[in-house]
C-alpha positions as CSV (number, residue, x, y, z in Angstrom):
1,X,20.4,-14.7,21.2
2,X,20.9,-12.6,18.4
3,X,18.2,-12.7,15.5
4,X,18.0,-11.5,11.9
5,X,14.8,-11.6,10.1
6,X,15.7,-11.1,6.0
7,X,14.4,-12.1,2.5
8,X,12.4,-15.8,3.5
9,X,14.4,-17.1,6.2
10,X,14.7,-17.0,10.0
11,X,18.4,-17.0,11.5
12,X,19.9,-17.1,15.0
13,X,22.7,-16.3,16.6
14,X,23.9,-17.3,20.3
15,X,25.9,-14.9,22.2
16,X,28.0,-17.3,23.5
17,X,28.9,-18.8,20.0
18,X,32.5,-17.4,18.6
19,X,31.2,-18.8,15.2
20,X,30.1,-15.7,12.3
21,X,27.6,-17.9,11.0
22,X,23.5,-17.7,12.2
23,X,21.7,-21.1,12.9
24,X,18.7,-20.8,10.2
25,X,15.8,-22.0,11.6
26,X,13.0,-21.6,9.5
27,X,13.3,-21.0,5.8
28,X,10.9,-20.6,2.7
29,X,9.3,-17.3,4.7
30,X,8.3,-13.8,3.8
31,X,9.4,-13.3,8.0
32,X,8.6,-9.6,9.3
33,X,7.5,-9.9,13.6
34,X,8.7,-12.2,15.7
35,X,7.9,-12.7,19.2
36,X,8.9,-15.1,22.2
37,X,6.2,-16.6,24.9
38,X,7.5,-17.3,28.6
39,X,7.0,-21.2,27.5
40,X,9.7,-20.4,24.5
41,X,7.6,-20.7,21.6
42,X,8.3,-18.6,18.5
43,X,5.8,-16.9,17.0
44,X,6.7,-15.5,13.6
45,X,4.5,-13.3,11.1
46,X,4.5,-14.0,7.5
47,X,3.5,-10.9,5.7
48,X,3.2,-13.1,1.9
49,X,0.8,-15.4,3.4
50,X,-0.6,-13.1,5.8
51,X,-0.1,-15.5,8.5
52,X,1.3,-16.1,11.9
53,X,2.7,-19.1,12.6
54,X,3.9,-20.3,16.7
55,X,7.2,-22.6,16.0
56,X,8.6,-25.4,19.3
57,X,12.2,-24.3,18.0
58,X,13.6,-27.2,15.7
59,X,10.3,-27.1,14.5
60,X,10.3,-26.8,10.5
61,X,6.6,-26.0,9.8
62,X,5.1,-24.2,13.3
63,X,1.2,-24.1,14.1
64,X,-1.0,-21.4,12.5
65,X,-2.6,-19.0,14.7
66,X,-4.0,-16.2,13.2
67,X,-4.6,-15.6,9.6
68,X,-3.9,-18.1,7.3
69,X,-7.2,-17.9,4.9
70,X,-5.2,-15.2,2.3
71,X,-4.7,-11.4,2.1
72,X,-8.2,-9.7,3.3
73,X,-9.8,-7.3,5.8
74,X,-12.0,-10.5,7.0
75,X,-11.7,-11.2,10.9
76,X,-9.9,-14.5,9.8
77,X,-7.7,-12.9,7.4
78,X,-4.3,-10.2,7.8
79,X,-2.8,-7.9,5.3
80,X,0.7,-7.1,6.1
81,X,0.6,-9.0,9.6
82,X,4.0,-6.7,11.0
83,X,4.7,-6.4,14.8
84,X,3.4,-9.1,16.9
85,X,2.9,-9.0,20.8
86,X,2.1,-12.6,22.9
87,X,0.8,-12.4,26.7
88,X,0.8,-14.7,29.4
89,X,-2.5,-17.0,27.9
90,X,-0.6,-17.4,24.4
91,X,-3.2,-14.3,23.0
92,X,-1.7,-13.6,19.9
93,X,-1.9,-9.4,19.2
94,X,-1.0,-8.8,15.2
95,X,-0.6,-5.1,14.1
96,X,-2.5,-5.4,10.8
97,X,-0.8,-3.1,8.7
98,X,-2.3,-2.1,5.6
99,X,-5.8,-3.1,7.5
100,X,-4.9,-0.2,9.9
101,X,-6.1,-2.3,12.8
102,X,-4.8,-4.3,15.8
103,X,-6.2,-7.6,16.2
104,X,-6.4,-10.2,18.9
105,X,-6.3,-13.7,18.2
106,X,-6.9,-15.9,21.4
107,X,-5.5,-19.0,21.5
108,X,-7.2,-21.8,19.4
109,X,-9.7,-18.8,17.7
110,X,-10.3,-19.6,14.2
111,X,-10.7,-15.4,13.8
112,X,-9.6,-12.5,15.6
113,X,-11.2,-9.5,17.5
114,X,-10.7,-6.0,16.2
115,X,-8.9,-4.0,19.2
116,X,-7.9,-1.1,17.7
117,X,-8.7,0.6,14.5
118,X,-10.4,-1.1,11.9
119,X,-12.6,2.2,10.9
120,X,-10.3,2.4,7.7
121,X,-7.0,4.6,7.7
122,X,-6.9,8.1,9.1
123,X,-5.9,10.0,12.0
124,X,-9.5,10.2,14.0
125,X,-9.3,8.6,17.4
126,X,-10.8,6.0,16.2
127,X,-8.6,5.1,13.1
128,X,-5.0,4.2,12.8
129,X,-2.7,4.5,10.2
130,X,0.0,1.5,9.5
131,X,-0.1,0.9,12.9
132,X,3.6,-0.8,13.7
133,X,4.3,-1.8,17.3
134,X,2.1,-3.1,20.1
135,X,2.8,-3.7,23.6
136,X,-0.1,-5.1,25.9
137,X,0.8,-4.4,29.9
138,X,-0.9,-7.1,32.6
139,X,-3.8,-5.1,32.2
140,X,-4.7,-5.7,28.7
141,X,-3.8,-2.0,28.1
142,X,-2.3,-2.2,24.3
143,X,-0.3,0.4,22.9
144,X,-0.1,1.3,19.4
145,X,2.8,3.1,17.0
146,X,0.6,4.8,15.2
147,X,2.9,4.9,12.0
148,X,2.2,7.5,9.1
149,X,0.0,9.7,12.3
150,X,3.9,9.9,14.3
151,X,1.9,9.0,17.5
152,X,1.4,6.3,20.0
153,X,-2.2,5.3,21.1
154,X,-3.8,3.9,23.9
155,X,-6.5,1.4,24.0
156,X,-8.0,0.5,27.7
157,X,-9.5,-3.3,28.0
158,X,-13.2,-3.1,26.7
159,X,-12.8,0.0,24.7
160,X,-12.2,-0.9,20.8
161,X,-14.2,2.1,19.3
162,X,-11.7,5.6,20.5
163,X,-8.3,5.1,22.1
164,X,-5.8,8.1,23.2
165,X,-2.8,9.7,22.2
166,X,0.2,9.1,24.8
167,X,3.1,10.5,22.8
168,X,3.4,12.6,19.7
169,X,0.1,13.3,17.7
170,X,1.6,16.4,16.9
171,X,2.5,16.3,13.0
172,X,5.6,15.2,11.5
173,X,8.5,16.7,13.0
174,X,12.1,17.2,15.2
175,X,10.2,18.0,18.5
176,X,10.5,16.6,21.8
177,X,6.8,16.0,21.2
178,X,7.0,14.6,17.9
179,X,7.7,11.6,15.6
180,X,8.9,10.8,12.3
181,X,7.3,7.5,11.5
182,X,6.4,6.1,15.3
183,X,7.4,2.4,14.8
184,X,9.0,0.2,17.6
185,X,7.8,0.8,20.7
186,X,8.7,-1.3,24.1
187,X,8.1,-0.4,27.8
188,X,10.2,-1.2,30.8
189,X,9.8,-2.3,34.5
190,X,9.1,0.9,35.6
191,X,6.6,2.4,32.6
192,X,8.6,4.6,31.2
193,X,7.5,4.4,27.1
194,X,10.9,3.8,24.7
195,X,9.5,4.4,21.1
196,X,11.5,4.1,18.0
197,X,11.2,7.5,15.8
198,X,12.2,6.1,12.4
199,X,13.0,8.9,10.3
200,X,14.3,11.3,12.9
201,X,17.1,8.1,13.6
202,X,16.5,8.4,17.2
203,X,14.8,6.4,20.2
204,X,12.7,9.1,22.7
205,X,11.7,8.1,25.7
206,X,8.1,9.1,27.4
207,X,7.0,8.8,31.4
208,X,3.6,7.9,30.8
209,X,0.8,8.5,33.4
């Protein structure tokens, strides 16, 4: 499955479909993340609305479940809601962009739980700057691209106040130990860290202890 997220509409693809044309699925949406839970449900962020909605697909209209209340820095509201990660429990992790904070929303919460950032944009240990993409392991670890501070950060379960750098945190640059603009970021089976390092056009990969 093949999907585009563009202008205010969500569009598939199938792989095995010789057709040129996307299936749209959801329409009338300022779409930016998307993610997919292990029971198939869609979750798609709406960065107008500041919103994240969880669609059955066919679904037209999808159930809110984070944000929703308007643009804000409240714990019930997002500002540029961007990458999203979902876990096993249908958790809902939002990178709240131009909050410069992760947030947690767990299932059914009518507000979300600061996780990373949140102490206002900068590049302290404690801050984040237009953080991008998240990952969560099985052990609630979350991983941060730490956008405009080219580095990733680490958060531990329990500890929202400092987290550590992983990759980068270097400055801007070409380096082997540098990023660009840190913004995808995606692990795989056996740990090693693939992050997207936007304005050097490149993917680096990091074996992280």
């Amino acid at each position: 499955m093949l999907a585009m997220l563009f202008f205010h509409m969500f569009t598939v693809w199938s792989r095995h479909s010789d057709t040129a044309q996307g299936e749209i699925l959801i329409d009338n949406i300022w779409c930016w993340g998307l993610a997919l839970d292990e029971r198939r449900y869609l979750y798609v962020s709406d960065v107008e609305k500041g919103e994240v909605r969880r669609y059955q697909l066919g679904e037209k209209n999808g159930t809110l479940v984070a944000g929703g209340n308007g643009l804000g820095n409240g714990l019930n509201q997002l500002n540029f809601p961007a990458y999203l990660f979902v876990d096993r429990q249908q958790n809902v992790y939002v990178s709240d962009n131009y909050n410069h904070r992760v947030m947690k929303w767990n299932k059914g919460a009518k507000e979300g739980i600061v996780v990373a950032g949140g102490q206002g944009e900068g590049n302290a240990l404690t801050q984040l700057s237009f953080p991008n993409g998240i990952f969560v392991d099985t052990l609630g670890t979350l991983y941060v691209a730490d956008m405009r501070n080219h580095r990733v950060m680490r958060w531990t379960q329990g500890d929202q106040k400092q987290g550590t750098v992983v990759a980068g945190g270097n400055g801007r640059g070409e380096g082997a130990d540098q990023f660009n603009g840190s913004a995808g970021l995606y692990f795989d089976q056996h740990g090693n860290l693939y992050v997207v390092d936007n304005g050097n056009h490149r993917v680096q990969r990091f074996s992280i202890e």
